[in-house]
C-alpha positions in Angstrom: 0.0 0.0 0.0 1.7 3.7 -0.9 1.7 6.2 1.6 -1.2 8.0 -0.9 -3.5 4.9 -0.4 -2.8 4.4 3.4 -3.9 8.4 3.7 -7.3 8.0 1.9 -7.9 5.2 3.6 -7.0 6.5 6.8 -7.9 10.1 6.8 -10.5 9.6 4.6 -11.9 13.7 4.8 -8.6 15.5 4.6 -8.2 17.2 1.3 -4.6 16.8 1.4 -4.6 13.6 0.9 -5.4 13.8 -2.4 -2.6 16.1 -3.5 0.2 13.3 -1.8 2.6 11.7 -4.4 1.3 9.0 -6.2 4.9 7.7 -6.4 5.7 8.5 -2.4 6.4 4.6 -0.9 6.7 3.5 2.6 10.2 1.9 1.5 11.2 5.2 -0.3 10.3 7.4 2.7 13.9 6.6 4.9 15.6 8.6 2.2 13.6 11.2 2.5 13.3 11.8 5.7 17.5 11.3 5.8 17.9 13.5 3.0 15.5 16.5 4.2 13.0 16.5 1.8 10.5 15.1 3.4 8.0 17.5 2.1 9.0 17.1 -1.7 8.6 13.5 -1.3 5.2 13.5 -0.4 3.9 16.6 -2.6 2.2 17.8 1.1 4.3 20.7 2.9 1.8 20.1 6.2 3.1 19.6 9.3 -0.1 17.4 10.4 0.3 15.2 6.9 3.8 14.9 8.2 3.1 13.9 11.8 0.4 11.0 10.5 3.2 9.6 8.2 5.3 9.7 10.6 3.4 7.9 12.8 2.4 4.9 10.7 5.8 5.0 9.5 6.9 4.1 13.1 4.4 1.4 13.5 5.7 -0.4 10.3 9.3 -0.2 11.1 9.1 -0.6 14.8 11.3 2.2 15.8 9.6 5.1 17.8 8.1 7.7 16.4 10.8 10.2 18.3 13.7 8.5 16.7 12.2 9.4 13.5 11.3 12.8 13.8 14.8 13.1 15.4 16.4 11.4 12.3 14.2 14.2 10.1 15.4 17.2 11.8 19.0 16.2 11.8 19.3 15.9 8.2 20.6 18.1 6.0 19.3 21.1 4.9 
């Protein structure tokens, strides 16, 4: 499931959800989130989008969801 589908299906009534990357995958999303462009991978520059990725990104990988946050802000800029 992309992160796209897991956001419809999730948050079902934000709008944002519809303008996400059609191309943005869960396996893709390390890079990202490594490399600082979190918010050109997923086409959303919103802070809540973010957070909700975030968070289901935690659950599938196991790791906390302050480790990746932490991981985001000390990428590069």
């Amino acid at each position: 499931m992309s992160i796209k589908e897991f956001y419809l299906e999730k948050y079902p009534t934000d709008e944002l959800g519809e303008e996400l990357n059609d191309g943005a995958t869960w396996g893709g999303l390390w890079a990202a989130i490594r490399g600082g462009i979190i918010y050109e991978y997923l086409g959303v520059s919103d802070s809540l989008v973010r957070e909700r990725v975030f968070t289901k990104f935690a659950e599938i990988t196991h790791h906390d969801y302050d480790y990746i946050y932490t991981e985001w802000l000390n990428s590069p800029l």
